[in-house]
C-alpha positions in Angstrom: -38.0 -8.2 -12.3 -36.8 -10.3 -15.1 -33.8 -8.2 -15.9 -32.7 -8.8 -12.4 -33.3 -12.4 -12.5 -31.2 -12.5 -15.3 -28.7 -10.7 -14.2 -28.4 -12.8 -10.9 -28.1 -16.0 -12.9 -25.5 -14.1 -14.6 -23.4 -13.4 -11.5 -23.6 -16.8 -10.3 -22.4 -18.1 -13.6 -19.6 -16.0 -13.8 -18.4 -16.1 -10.3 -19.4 -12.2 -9.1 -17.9 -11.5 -6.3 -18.4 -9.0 -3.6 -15.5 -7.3 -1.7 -15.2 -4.5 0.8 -12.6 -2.1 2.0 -12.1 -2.7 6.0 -9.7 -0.4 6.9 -5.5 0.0 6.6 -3.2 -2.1 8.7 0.1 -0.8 8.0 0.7 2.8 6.3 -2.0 5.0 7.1 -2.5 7.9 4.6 -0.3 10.7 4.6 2.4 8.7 6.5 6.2 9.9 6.5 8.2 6.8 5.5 12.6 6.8 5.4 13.5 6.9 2.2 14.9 3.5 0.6 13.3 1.3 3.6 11.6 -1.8 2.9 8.0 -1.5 3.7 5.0 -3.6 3.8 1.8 -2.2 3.0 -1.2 -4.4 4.5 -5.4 -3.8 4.0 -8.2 -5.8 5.6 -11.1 -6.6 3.1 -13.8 -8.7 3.7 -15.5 -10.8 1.6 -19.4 -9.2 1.7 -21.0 -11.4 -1.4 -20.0 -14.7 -3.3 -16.3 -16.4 -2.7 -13.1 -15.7 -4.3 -11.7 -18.0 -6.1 -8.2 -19.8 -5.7 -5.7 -18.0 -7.9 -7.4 -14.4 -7.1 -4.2 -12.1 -7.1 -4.4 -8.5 -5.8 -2.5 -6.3 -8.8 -0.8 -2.8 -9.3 -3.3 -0.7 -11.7 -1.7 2.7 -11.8 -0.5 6.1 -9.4 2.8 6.2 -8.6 5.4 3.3 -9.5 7.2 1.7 -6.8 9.6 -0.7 -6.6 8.0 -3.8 -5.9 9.2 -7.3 -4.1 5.9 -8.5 -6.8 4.2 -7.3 -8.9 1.0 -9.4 -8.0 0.3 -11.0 -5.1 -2.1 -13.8 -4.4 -5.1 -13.6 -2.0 -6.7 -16.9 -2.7 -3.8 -20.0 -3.1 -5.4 -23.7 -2.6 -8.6 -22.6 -1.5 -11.3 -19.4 -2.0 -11.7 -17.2 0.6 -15.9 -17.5 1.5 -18.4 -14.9 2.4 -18.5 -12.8 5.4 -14.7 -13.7 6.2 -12.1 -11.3 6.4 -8.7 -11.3 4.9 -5.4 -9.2 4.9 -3.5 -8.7 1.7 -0.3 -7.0 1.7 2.4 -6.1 -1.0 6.2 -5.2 0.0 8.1 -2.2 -1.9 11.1 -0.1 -1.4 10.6 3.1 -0.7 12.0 5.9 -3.6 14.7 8.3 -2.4 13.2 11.5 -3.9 11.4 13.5 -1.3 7.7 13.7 -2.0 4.5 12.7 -1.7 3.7 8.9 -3.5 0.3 6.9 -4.1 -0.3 3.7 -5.7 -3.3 2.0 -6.4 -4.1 -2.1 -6.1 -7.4 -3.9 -7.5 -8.4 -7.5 -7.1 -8.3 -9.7 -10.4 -10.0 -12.9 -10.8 -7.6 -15.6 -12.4 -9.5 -14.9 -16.1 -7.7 -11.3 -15.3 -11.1 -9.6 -15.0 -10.5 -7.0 -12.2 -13.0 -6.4 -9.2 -13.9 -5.0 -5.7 -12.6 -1.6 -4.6 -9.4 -0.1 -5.7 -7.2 0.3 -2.5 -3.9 2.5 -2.4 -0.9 3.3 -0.3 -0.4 6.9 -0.1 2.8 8.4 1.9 5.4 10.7 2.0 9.2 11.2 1.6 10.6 13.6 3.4 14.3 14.7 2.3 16.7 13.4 5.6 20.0 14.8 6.8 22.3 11.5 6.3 21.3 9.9 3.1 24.4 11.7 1.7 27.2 9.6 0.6 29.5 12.3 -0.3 32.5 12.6 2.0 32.9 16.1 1.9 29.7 16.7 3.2 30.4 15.3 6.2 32.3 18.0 8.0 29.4 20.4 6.3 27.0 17.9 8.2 28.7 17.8 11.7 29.0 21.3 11.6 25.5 21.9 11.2 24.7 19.0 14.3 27.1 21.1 16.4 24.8 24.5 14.6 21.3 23.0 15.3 22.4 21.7 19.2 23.2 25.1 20.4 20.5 26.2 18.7 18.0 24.0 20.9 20.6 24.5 23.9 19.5 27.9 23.6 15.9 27.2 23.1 15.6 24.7 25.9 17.0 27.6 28.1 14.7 29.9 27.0 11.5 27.9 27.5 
């Protein structure tokens, strides 16, 4: 009982706080996103012990590196964000051109940089698009397969 006393007093001294995943906003898991579009990536956490303080900044940690609009966004300007509430944080990146799959991982960090609450990620896919070439011989080779792939579904419309 003591121990947990202690460590209480602790918490409070050193501003523990308590945060809890919600759900995604924007980007669910396993989304297809265009390649080299601007996207922003929004979670909903909720505050579910103590108060974050002003200056609380939500921070890359690791996965797969994106171009980033910041690096570190702030959750908590002028004033904390108290108990029970809820609160969106976002970051904004460009999406890579290589096909594939990407996911990057975020964590809260309190302004004396120690990090906290659950790590929350955006996790999508690139798929490799007929049009993102800028070469302009390709572009007979790319009409030709339109005029290719219409009769193809010409013929599979009339077939169905």
């Amino acid at each position: 009982i003591r121990a947990a006393r202690q460590e209480r007093r602790q918490q409070k001294r050193h501003g523990h706080v308590q945060v809890e995943f919600v759900r995604d906003v924007t980007v669910e898991d396993g989304s297809s996103l265009d390649q080299g579009a601007e996207v922003e990536k929004t979670w909903l956490l909720r505050v579910a012990g103590g108060s974050l303080q002003p200056g609380t900044v939500l921070t890359f940690i690791g996965g797969s590196p994106l171009r980033l609009k910041d690096t570190e966004m702030v959750v908590a300007e002028g004033a904390g964000v108290e108990n029970g509430t809820e609160f969106p944080i976002s970051t904004t990146f460009t999406v890579p051109e290589a096909p594939g799959r990407y996911r990057s991982f975020w964590r809260l960090r309190t302004p004396e940089g120690r990090l906290f609450g659950p790590a929350v990620w955006v996790d999508f896919n690139v798929d490799a698009t007929a049009g993102t070439n800028t070469d302009p011989d390709s572009e007979s080779a790319s009409a030709s397969d339109s005029a290719s792939d219409s009769a193809s579904d010409s013929a599979s419309d009339s077939a169905s």
